[in-house]
Each structure stands twice: as structure tokens, then as C-alpha cells.
C-alpha positions in Angstrom: 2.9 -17.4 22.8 6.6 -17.4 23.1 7.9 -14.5 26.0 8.5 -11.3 25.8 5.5 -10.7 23.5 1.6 -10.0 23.8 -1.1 -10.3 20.8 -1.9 -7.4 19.3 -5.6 -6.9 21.9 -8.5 -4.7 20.4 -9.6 -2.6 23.5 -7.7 -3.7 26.8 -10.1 -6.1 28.8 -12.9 -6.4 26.5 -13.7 -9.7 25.0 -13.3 -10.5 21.4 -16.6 -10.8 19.4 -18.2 -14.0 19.7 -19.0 -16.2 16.3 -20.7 -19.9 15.4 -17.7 -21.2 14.5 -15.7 -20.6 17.4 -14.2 -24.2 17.2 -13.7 -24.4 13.8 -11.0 -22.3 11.5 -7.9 -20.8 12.2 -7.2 -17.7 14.5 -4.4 -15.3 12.6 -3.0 -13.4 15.0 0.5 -11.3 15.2 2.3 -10.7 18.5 4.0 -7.3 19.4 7.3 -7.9 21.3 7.2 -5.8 24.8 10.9 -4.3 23.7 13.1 -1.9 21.5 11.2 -3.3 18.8 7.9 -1.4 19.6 10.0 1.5 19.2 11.5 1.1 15.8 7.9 -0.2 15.0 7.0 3.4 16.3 9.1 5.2 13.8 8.2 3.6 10.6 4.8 4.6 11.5 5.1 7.8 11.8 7.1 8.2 8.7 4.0 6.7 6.8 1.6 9.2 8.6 3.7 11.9 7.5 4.2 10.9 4.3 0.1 10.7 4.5 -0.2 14.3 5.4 2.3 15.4 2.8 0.4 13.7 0.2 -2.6 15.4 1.7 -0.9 18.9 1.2 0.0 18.3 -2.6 -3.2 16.6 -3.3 -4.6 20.8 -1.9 -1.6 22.0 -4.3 -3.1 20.5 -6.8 -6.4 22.3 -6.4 -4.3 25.7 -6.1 -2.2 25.2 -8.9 -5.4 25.3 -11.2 -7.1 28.2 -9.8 -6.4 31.2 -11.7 -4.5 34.0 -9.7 -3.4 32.1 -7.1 -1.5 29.8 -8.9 0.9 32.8 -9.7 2.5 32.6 -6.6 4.0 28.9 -6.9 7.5 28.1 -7.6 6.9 26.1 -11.1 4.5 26.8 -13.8 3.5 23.0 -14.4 3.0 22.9 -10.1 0.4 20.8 -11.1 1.9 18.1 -12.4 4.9 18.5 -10.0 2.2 18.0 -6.8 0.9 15.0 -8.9 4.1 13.4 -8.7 4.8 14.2 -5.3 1.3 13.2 -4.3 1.5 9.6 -5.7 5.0 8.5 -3.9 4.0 9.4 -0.7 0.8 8.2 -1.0 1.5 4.8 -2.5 5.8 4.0 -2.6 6.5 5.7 1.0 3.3 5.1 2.3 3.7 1.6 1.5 7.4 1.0 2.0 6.9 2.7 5.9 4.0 0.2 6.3 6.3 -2.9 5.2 9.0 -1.3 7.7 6.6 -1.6 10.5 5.2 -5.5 10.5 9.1 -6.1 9.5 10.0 -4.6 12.6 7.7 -6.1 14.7 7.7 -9.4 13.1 12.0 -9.5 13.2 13.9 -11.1 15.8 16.2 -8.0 17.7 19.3 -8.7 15.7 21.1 -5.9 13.7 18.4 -3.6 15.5 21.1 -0.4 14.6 20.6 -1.3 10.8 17.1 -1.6 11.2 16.6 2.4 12.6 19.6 3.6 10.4 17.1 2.1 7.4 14.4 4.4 9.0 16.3 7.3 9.5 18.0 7.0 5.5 14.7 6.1 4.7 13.2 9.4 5.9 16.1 11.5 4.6 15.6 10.5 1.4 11.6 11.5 1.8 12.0 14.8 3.0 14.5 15.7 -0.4 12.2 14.4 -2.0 9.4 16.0 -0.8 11.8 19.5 -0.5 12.0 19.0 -4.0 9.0 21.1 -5.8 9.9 24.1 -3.7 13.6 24.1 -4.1 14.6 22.5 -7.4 11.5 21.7 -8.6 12.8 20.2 -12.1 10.7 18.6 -15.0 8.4 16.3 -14.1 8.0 12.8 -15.8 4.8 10.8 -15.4 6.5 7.5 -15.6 4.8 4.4 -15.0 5.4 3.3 -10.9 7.4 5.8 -9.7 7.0 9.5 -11.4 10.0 11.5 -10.7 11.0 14.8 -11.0 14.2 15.7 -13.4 15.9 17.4 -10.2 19.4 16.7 -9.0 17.4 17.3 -5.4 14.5 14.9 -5.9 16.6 12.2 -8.1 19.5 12.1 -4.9 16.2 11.6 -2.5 15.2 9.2 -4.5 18.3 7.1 -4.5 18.6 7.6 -0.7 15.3 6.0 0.1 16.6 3.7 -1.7 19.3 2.4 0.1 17.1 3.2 2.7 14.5 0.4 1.5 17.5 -1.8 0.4 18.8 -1.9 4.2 15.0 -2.7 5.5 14.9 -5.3 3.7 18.9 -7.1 3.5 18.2 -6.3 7.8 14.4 -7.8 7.3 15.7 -10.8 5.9 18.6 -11.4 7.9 16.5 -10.9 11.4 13.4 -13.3 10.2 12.2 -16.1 12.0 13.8 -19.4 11.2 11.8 -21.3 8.0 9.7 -24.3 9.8 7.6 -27.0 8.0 5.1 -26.8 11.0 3.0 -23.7 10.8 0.1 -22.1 13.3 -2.1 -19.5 12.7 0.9 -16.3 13.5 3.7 -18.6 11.7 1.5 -18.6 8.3 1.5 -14.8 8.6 5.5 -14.8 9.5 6.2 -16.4 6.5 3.9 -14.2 4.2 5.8 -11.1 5.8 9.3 -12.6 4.6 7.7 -13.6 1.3 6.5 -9.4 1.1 10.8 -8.9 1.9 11.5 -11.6 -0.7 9.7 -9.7 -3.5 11.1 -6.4 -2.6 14.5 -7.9 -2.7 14.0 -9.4 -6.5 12.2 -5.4 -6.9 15.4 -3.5 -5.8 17.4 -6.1 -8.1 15.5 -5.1 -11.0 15.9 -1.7 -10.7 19.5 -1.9 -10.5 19.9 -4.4 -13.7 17.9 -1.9 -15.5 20.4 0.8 -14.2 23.4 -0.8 -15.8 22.0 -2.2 -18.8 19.7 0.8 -19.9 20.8 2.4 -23.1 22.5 5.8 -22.9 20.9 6.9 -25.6 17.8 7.5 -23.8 16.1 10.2 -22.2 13.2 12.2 -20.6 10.1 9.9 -20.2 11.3 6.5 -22.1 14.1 6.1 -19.9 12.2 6.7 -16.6 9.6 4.1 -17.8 11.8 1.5 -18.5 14.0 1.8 -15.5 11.1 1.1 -13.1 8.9 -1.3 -15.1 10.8 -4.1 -14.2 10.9 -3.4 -10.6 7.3 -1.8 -10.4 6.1 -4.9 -11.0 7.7 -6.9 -8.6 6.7 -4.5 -5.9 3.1 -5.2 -6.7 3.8 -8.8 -5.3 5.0 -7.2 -2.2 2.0 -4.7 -2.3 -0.6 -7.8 -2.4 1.7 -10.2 0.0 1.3 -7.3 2.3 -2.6 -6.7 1.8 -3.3 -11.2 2.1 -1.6 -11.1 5.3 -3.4 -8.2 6.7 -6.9 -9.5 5.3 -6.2 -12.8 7.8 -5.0 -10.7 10.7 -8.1 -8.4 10.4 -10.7 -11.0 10.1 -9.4 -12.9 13.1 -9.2 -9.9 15.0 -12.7 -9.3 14.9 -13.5 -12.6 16.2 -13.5 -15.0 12.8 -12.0 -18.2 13.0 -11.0 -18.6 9.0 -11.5 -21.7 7.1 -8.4 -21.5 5.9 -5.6 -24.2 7.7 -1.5 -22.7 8.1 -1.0 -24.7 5.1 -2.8 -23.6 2.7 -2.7 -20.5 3.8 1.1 -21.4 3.2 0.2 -22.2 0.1 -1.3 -19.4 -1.0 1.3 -16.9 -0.4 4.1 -19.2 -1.9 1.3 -19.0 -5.3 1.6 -15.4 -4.5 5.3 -14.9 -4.6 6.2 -17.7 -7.8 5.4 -14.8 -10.0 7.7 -12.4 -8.9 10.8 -14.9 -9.4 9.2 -14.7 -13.8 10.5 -11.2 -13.6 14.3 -12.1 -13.3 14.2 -14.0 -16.2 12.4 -11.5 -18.0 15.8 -9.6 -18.0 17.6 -12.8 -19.0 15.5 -13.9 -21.7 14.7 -10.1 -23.4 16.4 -6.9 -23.6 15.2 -4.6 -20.9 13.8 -2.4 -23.9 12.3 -4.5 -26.2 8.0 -5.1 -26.5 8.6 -9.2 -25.4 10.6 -8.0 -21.6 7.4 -5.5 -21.5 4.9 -8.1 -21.8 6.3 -10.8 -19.9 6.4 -8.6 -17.1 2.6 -7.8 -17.5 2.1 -11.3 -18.0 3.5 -12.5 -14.7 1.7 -9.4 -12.6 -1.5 -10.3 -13.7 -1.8 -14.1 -13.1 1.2 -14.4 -10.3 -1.3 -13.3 -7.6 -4.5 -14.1 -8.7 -5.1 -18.2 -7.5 -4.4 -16.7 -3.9 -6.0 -14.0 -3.8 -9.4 -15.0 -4.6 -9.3 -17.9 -1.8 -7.6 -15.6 1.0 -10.3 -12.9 0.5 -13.0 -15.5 0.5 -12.4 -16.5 3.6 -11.6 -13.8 5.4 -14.7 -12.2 4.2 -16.7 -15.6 5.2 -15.1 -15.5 8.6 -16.2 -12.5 9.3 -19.5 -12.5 7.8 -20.1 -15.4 10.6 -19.7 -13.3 13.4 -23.1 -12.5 15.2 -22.0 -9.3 17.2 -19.2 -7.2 16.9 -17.9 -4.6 19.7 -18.1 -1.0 18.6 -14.7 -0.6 19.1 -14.0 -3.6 16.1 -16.0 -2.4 13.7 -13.1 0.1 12.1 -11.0 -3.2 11.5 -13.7 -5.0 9.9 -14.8 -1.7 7.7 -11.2 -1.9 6.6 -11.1 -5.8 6.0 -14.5 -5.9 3.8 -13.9 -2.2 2.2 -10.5 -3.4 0.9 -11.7 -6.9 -0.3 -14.5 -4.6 -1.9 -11.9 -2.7 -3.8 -9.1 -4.6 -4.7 -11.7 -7.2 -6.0 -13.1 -4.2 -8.3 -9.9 -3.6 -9.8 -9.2 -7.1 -10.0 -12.4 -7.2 -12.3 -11.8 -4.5 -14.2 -8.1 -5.8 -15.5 -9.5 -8.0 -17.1 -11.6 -6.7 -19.7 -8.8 -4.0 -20.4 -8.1 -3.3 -24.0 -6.4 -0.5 -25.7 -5.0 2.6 -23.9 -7.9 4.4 -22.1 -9.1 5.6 -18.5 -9.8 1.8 -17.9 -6.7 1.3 -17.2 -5.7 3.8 -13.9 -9.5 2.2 -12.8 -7.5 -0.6 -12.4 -4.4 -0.2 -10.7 -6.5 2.7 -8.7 -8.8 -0.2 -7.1 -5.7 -2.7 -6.3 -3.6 0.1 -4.9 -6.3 1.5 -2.9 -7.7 -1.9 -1.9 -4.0 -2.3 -0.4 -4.4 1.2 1.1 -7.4 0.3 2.6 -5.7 -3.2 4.2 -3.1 -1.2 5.6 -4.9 1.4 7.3 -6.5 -1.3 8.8 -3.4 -2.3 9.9 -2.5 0.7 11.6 -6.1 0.5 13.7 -5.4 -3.1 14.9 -2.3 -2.5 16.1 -2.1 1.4 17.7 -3.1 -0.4 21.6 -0.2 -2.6 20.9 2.5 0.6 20.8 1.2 2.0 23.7 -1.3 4.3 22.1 -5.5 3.7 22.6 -7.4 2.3 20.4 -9.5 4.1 17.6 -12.8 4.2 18.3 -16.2 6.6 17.2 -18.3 6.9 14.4 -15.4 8.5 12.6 -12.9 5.8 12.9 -15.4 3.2 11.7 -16.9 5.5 8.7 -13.4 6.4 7.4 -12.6 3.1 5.7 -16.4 3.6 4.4 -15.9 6.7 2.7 -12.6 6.5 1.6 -13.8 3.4 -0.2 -16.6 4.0 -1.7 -15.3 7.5 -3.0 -13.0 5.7 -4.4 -15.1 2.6 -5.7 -17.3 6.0 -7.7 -13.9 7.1 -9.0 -13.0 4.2 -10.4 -16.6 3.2 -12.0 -16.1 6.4 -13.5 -13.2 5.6 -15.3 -14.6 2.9 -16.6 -17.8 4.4 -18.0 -15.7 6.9 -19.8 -13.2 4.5 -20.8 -16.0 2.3 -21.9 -16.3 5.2 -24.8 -12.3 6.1 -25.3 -11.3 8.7 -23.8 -7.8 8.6 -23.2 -5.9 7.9 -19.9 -2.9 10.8 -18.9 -5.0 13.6 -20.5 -6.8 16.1 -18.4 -9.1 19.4 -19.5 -9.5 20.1 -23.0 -6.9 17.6 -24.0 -9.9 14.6 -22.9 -12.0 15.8 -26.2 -15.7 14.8 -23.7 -18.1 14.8 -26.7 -20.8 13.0 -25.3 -23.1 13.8 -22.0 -22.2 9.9 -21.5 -18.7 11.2 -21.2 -18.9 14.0 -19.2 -21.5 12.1 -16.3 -18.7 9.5 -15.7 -15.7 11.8 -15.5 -17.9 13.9 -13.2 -19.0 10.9 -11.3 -14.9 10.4 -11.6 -14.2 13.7 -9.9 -17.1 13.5 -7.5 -15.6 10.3 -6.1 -11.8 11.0 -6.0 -13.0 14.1 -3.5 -14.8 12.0 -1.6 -11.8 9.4 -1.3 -9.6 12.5 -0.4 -11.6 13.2 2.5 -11.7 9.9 3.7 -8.2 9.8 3.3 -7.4 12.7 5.3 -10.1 11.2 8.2 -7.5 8.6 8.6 -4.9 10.9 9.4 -7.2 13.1 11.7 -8.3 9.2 13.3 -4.5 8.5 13.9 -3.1 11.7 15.3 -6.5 12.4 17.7 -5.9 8.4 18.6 -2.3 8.8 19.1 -2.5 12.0 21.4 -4.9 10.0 23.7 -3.5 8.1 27.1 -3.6 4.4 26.7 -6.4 2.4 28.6 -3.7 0.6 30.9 -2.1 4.1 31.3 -4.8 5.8 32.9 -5.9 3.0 34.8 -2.1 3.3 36.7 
């Protein structure tokens, strides 16, 4: 353990959980340096909470903006599909972005430490105009692909401001890493899965800009939007899952697993991770960035650039953890978060493959990855809150959130399916679904049923955080 930091302890002075293979596997742990960093670390965590919480409030919007009467007194007619579109980039692209910001922070040596909290602080600028947006130029809003956006001068300047925001994270991210080394423990497998997450979000934020400059002008509304962040959406997915593989590995070993997994290949895998994401620059070298071949390639890359490493990662974190005989209470949240995300993420996985034509299957999909990252990162957040000074989450509540939030969402999902399974059409909601069949209807009401259910969950992990956050550290009230 090198000075000046201390691994990232479940409950102060309790003993990690005991398991048969305590002198076999690896042990993937993180350290949290005892400085400034903690701090910075600090900040991009509450920026994720809060953009939690403000997806929260839209995801209530969109309740009020379909109920008759009330709905009069919004700023927008279409406040539905304005909350939607708030809704998904906090809940996914600033949720996940703030979550990134954090293990970069921790996991960066202290140089440039001023860029790294004016990339916070432009990061969070450019959320609040966005999220200021729907009440004060609301605009049209445009369900593109990635990164829906609202035509509003307020929402588009937020937009580029998080931006930059991101784009100093990462060029600071980068710069700060840990030196490349051919000898790798447990901590300096994770280390260089974290700068392969920056590497990808690098080749992302390219992306976006070469669509900038080479879109044509003649485009507008929806087409434009789409194209401008395919190419870049889909690198960020190799950040997302980067992300979610390290995290899986930290979890298990912090409920006492030892993985069967050596630094190498674990290595390995998260180089077989990242080669995809380098496809998508030739994608824009080889095609023009609106033509059906650049579109493909793209999806091409996405869906077998991650796959050989995700399959073995998840294995044995699940196996490592399945070989622990007891468990302390106040572990069981990290594991609930380890096995609920494998559980979902693997669902999606699944259900990618047997996509064909343009139907519900389709958001079943990306909705089990993306929440299957979700899951890995809340996670996360509970394995490392003791580490910032705060206690550590603990109760029935804390370990039944991942639960619920999961399985609502694994009912939402296999919803989608059923009724995609008999063609009803994805980005169509109401009347506009045409449910002809009692077939039909069950799974999009077995759709609804479990996308409440997941919003609960997902605002327990809020109410977990904050009630965890506003309680004195073990070592604090032991002074």
C-alpha cells in the first residue's frame, strides 16, 4: 500500500467476510488517498446524487404532465416529452459522467488538481442550464438516440458546457494517471481499467466533434441530432461497461472473494474491452458520417467490442462471491449490487441478440445494460461512502434497494420483450401502440408495473445516500 492512502474498509474494525478460497484468487481492491483528493472525490458525488434527484423530480413530471387538469399549469404543452428528456441525461449521461469523475479523482495522482475541480464546477454549470431548461426555455424536444436534447438556446449552451466540462475530466484524467507498468497486482489491474474508461471517453468526445464539422447543413430537427451523437454514443458505451468490469472486481473482493481471475488477464480483458472503441474512428474515415455503412459499423463494433470480457469478468466475480460462506450484514448492500447488476446487464446482453426489426425489444435492451451499469455504480457509491468520511450504509433498506430497483427493472424489461415479441413499435406511447391483443396489453402492463417499481428503488438509493451521508462516521464518534 503505497502512503498517504488507506483501502476503501467496509465498516471500520470489522473483519472482511471469510471464504474457502482465501489463498487462492486475486483481491481487487482501490485505495482512497488521505488528501485534497477525497474532496474533489466529494464533489463529483454529489453532483451525481443531484443529478439522481433531479431525474427523480422529472420522472414525477412525467406523471403530472399526463394527468388531466393539472397538467394545465406547466410551462410546455408536450411537458411530457420535455421531462423524458431531462429524465434520461441525468439519470444515465450526468449520472454516469459524475460517477467516472469520482474513481478518476480518486484514482489520479494530485497533479493539475485546479483543472480537476474547475471540470467539476463547469461540469455542474452546464447541468443546472440544462436542467433550468424546461422551465425557462423549454424548446422542442428531440428524442435522439444517446443524448435527447431540447431545441433551446438554454439547454443546447448547457449542453456544450458539460461538455467542456467532461472534456477537461478527462484531458486532466489522463494527464494525472498512474504511470503504464507491465507488472500488475490486484488495484493496478483496476488502475489501468479506469484510464482505459478515460481512453474511450476521449475517442467519444472526438467523435462528437468530427460529426460537428463534417455534418451536413442541410439537416435538421431529429436527423441531425441522431447523427451527431451516434458516433460518440457509442463509444461512450465502452466507457459505460469499462466502468461497470472494474466495479464488478472491486465489489466482489470487497465482500471477501478472492477472484479467479490473475492482473493479467484481468489486463486482458479490459484491453478486449477497449479494441472496440478505437473501430469507431475509422468508421468516420472509411464512411460518411451519414451514410447506412458508418451506421452499422458503429453497431457492429458496440456489440462485439465488449462482449469476450464481459462474460469472463462477470463470471468470476459472481463465482468469487458465490464462495463466500458468511457475509457481515453491513456487506450485503455491495454484494446485492454486484449480483443484481451482473443479473441485468447479462439480461440485456441476451436480449441484443435476438433483436430484429424496430420494436420494444430494442429499449429492453439498452434498458438492462444501462441499468446493469446503474446498478454497478451505486454499488460503488456504498463501498466507498466510509472512505470520504461518511458511515457506511447499512439496514434492510440499503441492502433491498439494489433488489428492488433490479428486479423492477428486470419486469420492465421482460415486458418489453413479450410485447415486442408481437410488434408493437418502440417510441410510441397510448393510442399510438395500436395493443390489439390481451397478450399485448399483459406485457406492457407487466412493462409499467416494473418501471414503478424500479423508480422506487431508484429513489431508495437516494434516501440510502443522503440518510447515510448525514450520519457521523464510526471513527468520528469514537473521538
Amino acid at each position: 500500500m503505497t502512503a498517504g492512502t488507506s483501502p476503501l474498509p467496509g465498516v471500520q474494525g470489522k473483519p472482511q467476510a471469510s471464504s474457502p478460497a482465501a489463498h487462492a484468487g486475486t483481491d481487487y481492491q482501490l485505495s482512497v488517498p488521505q488528501d485534497a483528493r477525497q474532496a474533489l472525490a466529494r464533489g463529483w458525488l454529489w453532483l451525481g446524487v443531484a443529478a439522481l434527484i433531479g431525474s427523480g423530480l422529472f420522472s414525477v413530471l412525467l406523471v403530472v404532465s399526463r394527468t388531466p387538469y393539472v397538467n394545465q399549469w406547466l410551462p410546455a404543452a408536450n411537458f411530457f416529452h420535455i421531462s423524458l428528456v431531462l429524465h434520461v441525461d441525468l439519470s444515465v449521461l450526468v449520472w454516469f459522467v459524475s460517477m467516472a469523475g469520482l474513481l478518476w479523482s480518486l484514482h489520479a495522482s494530485q497533479r493539475a488538481q485546479g483543472a480537476g475541480w474547475l471540470a467539476l464546477w463547469v461540469t455542474a454549470a452546464g447541468t443546472l442550464a440544462m436542467a433550468l431548461a424546461p422551465f425557462l426555455a423549454p424548446g422542442e424536444p428531440i428524442m435522439a438516440n444517446y443524448i435527447p436534447v431540447l431545441e433551446s438556446p438554454l439547454f443546447l449552451a448547457g449542453l456544450v458546457v458539460f461538455g467542456v466540462g467532461i472534456t477537461l475530466l478527462v484531458l486532466r484524467s489522463l494527464w494525472a494517471a498512474p504511470r503504464w507498468s507491465l507488472q500488475y497486482d490486484g488495484q493496478g489491474a483496476l488502475h489501468f481499467g479506469l484510464r482505459g474508461a478515460a481512453a474511450a471517453t476521449a475517442v467519444a468526445l472526438l467523435c462528437f466533434a468530427w460529426s460537428w464539422a463534417v455534418l451536413p447543413t442541410s439537416l435538421e430537427g431529429k436527423a441531425y441530432y441522431e447523427i451527431l451523437f451516434w458516433g460518440g454514443g457509442h463509444a461512450l458505451q465502452f466507457t459505460w461497461t469499462l466502468l461497470m468490469l472494474v466495479v464488478w472486481l472491486w465489489l466482489a473482493s470487497a465482500c471477501g472473494a478472492r477472484v479467479v481471475l490473475s492482473p493479467r488477464v484481468a489486463v486482458l480483458m479490459f484491453l478486449l474491452a477497449l479494441l472496440g472503441v478505437f473501430v469507431t474512428p475509422y468508421a468516420y474515415l472509411a464512411y460518411d458520417v451519414a451514410s447506412v455503412e458508418h451506421r452499422n459499423l458503429l453497431t457492429w463494433a458496440m456489440r462485439l467490442g465488449g462482449g469476450p470480457a464481459i462474460v469472463p469478468v462477470g463470471m468470476a466475480a459472481v463465482l468469487g462471491v458465490a464462495l463466500v460462506r458468511s457475509l457481515d450484514a453491513d456487506l450485503r448492500p455491495l454484494r446485492a449490487a454486484l449480483l443484481s447488476s451482473v443479473l441485468l446487464f447479462g439480461a440485456g446482453g441476451v436480449i441484443g441478440i435476438f433483436i430484429q426489426g424496430s420494436n420494444v425489444r430494442i429499449p429492453a435492451h439498452y434498458h438492462g445494460c444501462i441499468v446493469g451499469v446503474t446498478l454497478a455504480l451505486m454499488g460503488a457509491v456504498y463501498r466507498i461512502l466510509p472512505s470520504l468520511g461518511y458511515a457506511a450504509p447499512q439496514g434492510r433498506m440499503a441492502t433491498w434497494q439494489p433488489w428492488l430497483y433490479g428486479m423492477g427493472q428486470l419486469m420492465h424489461i421482460i415486458g418489453l420483450v413479450w410485447s415486442g415479441g408481437y410488434g408493437v413499435q418502440r417510441k410510441v406511447a397510448g393510442t399510438d401502440q395500436v395493443l390489439r391483443s390481451t397478450a399485448e396489453v399483459a406485457g406492457m402492463g407487466l412493462m409499467g408495473l416494473g418501471g414503478l417499481i424500479a423508480i422506487i428503488g431508484g429513489l431508495l438509493f437516494v434516501v440510502v445516500v443522503i440518510r447515510t451521508i448525514r450520519q457521523p462516521h464510526p471513527s468520528a464518534a469514537q473521538g
